[in-house]
PDB file of N, CA, C and O in Angstrom:
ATOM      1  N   UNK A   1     -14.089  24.258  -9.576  1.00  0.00           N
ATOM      2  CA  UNK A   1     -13.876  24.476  -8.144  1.00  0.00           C
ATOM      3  C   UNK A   1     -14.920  23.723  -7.325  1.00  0.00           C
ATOM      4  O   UNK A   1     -14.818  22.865  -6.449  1.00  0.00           O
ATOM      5  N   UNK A   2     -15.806  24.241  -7.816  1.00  0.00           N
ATOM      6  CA  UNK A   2     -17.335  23.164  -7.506  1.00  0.00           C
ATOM      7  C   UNK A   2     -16.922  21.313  -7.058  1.00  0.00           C
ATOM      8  O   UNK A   2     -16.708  20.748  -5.986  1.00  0.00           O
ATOM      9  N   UNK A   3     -16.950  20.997  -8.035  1.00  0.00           N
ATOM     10  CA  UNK A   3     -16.077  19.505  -8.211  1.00  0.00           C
ATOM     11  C   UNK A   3     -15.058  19.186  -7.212  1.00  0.00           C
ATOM     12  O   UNK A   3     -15.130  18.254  -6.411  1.00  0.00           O
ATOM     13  N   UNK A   4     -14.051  20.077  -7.326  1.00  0.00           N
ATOM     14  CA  UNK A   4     -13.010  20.107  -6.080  1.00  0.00           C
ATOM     15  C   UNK A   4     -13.160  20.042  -4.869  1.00  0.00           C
ATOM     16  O   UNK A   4     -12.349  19.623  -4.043  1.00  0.00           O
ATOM     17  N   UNK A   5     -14.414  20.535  -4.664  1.00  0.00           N
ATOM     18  CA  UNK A   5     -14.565  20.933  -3.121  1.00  0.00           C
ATOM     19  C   UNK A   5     -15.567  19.283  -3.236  1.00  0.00           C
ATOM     20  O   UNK A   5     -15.167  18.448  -2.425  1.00  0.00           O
ATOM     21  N   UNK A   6     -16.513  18.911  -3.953  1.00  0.00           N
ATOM     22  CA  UNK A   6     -17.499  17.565  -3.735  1.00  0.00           C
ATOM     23  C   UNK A   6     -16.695  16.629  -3.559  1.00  0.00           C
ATOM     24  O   UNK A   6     -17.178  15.751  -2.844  1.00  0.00           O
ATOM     25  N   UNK A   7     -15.276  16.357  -4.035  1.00  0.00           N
ATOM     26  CA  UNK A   7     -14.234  15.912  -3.756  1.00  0.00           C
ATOM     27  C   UNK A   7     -13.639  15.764  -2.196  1.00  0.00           C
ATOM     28  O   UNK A   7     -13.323  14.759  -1.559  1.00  0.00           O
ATOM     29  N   UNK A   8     -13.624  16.841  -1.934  1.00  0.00           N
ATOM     30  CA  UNK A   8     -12.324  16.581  -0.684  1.00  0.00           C
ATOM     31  C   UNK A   8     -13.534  16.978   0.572  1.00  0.00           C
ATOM     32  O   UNK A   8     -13.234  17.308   1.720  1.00  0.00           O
ATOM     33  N   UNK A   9     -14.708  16.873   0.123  1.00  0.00           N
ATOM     34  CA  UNK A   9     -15.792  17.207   1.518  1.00  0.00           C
ATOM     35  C   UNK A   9     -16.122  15.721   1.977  1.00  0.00           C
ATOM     36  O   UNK A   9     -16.260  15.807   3.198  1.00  0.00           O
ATOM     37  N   UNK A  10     -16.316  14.401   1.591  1.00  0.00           N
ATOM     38  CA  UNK A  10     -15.477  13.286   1.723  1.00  0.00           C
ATOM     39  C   UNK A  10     -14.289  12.994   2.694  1.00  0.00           C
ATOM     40  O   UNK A  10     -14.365  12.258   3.678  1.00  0.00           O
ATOM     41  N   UNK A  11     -13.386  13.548   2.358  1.00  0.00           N
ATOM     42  CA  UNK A  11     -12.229  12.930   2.345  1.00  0.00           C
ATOM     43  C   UNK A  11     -11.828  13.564   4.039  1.00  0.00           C
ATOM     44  O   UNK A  11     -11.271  13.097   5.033  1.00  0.00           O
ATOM     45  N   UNK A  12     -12.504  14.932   3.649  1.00  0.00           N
ATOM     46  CA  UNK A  12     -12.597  15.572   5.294  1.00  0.00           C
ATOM     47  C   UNK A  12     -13.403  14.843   6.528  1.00  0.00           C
ATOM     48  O   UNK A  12     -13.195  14.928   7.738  1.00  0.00           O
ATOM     49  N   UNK A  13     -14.239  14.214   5.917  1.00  0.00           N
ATOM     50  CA  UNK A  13     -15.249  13.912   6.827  1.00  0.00           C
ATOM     51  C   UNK A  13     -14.584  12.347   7.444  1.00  0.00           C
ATOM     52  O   UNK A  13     -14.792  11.868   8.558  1.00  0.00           O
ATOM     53  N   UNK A  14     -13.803  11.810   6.415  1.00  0.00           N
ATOM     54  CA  UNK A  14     -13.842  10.392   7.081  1.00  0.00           C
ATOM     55  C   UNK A  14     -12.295  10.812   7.764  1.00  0.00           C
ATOM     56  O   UNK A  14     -11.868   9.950   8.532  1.00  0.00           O
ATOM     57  N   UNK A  15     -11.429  11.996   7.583  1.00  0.00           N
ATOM     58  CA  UNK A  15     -10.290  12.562   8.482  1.00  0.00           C
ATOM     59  C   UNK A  15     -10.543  12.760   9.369  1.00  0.00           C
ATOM     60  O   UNK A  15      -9.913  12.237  10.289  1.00  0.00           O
ATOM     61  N   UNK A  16     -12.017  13.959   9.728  1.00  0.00           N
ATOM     62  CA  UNK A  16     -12.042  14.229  11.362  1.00  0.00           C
ATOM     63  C   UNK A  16     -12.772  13.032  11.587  1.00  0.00           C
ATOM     64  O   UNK A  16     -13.673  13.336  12.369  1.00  0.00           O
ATOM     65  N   UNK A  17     -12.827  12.107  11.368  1.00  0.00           N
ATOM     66  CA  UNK A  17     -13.748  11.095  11.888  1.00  0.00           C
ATOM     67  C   UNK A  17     -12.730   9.759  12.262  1.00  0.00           C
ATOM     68  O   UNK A  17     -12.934   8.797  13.002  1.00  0.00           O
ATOM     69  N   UNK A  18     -11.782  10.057  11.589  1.00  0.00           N
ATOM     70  CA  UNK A  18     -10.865   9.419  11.879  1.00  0.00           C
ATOM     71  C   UNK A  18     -10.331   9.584  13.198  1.00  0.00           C
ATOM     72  O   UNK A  18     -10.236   8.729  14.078  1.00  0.00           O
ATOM     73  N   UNK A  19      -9.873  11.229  13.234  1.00  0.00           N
ATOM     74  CA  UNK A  19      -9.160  12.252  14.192  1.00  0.00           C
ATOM     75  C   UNK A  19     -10.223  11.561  15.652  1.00  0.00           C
ATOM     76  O   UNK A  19      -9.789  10.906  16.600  1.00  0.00           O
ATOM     77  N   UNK A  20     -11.383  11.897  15.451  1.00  0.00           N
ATOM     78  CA  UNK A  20     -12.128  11.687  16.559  1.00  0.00           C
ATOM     79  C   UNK A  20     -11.916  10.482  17.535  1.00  0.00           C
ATOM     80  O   UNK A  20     -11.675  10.370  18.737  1.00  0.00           O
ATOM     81  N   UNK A  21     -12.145   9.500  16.319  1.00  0.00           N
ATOM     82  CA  UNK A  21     -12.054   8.337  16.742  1.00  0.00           C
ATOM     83  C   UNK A  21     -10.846   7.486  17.214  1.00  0.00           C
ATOM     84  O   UNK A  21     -10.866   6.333  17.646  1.00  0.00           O
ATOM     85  N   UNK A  22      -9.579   8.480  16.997  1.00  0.00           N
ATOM     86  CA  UNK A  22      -8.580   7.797  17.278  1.00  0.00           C
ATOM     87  C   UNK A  22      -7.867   9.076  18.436  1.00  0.00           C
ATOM     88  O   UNK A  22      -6.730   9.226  18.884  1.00  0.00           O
ATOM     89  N   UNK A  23      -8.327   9.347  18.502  1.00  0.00           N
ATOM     90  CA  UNK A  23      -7.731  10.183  19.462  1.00  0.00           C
ATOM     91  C   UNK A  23      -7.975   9.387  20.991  1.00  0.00           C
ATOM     92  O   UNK A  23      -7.037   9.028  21.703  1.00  0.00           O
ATOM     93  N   UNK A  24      -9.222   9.220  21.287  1.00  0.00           N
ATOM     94  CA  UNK A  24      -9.429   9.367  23.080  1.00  0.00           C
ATOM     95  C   UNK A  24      -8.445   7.100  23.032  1.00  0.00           C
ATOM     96  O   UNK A  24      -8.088   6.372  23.959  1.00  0.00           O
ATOM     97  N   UNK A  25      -8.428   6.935  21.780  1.00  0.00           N
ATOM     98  CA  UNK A  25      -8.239   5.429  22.191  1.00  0.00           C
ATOM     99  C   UNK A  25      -6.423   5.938  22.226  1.00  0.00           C
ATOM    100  O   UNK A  25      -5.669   5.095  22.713  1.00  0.00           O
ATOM    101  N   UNK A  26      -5.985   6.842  21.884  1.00  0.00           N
ATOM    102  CA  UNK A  26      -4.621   7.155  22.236  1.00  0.00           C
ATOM    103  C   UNK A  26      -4.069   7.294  23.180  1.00  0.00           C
ATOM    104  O   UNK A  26      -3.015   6.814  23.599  1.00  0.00           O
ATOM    105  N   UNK A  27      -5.611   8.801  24.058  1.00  0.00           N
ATOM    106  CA  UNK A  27      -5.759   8.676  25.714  1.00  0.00           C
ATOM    107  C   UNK A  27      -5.603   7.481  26.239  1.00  0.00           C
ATOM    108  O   UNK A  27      -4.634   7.372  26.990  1.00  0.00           O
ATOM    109  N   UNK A  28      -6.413   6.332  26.039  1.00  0.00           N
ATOM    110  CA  UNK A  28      -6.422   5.857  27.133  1.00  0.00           C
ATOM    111  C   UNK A  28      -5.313   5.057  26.684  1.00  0.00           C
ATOM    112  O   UNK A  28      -4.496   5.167  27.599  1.00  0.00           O
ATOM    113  N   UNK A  29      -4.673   4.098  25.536  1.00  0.00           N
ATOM    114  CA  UNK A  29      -3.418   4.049  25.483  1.00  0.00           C
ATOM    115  C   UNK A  29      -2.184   4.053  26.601  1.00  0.00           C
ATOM    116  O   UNK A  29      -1.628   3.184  27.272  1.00  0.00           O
ATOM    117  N   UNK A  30      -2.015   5.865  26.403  1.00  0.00           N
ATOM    118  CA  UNK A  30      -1.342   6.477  27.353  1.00  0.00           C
ATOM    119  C   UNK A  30      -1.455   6.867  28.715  1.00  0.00           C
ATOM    120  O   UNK A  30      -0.646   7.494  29.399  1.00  0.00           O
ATOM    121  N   UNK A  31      -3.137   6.178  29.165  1.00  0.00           N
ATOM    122  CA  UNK A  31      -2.750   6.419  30.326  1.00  0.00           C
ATOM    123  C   UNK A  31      -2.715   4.939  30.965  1.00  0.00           C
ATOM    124  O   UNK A  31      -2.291   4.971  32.120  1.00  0.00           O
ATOM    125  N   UNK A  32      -3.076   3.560  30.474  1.00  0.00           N
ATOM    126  CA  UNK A  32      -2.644   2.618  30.706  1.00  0.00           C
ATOM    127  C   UNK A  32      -0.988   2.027  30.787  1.00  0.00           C
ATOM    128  O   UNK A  32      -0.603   0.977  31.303  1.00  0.00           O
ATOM    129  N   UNK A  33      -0.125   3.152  30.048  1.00  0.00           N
ATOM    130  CA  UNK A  33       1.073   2.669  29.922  1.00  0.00           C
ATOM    131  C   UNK A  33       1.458   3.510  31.460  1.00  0.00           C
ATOM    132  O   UNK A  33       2.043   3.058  32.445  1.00  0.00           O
ATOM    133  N   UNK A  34       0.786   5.123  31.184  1.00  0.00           N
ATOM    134  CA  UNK A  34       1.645   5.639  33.198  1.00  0.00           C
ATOM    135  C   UNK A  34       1.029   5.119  33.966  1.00  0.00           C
ATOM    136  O   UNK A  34       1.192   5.614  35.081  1.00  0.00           O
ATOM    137  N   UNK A  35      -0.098   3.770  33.919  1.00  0.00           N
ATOM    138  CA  UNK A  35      -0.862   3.319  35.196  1.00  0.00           C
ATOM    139  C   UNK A  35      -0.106   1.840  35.221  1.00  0.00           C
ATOM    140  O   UNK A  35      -0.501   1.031  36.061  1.00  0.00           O
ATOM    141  N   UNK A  36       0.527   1.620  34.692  1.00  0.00           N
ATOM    142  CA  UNK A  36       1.292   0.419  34.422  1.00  0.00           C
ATOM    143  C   UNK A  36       2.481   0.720  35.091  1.00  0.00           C
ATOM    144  O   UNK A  36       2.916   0.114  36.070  1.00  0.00           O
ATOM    145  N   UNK A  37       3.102   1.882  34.406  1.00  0.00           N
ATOM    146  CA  UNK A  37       4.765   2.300  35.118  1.00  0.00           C
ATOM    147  C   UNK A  37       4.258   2.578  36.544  1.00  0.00           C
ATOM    148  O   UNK A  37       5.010   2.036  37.355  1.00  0.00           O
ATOM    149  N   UNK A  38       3.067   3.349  37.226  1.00  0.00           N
ATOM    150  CA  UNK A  38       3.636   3.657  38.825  1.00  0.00           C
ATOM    151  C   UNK A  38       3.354   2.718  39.353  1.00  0.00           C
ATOM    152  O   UNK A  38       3.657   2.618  40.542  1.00  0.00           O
ATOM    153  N   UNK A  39       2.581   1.522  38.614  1.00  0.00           N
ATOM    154  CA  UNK A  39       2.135   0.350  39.796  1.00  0.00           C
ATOM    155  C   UNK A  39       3.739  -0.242  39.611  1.00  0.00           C
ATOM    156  O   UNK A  39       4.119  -1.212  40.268  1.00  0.00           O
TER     157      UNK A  39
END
């Protein structure tokens, strides 16, 4: 179980790090596409 967890404590870290990092570039993404449509 030990092992299992040294395993996926990794795999978590580069997920929310992922999550983090791709999230606000989604924001702004999306708000360049509704600042695009009302102009």
């Amino acid at each position: 179980m030990n092992v299992l967890k040294s395993i996926l404590q990794p795999c978590y870290a580069v997920i929310l790090a992922f999550v983090v990092l791709s999230s606000p570039s989604i924001c702004t993404a999306n708000n360049n596409v509704n600042f695009n449509a009302s102009k």
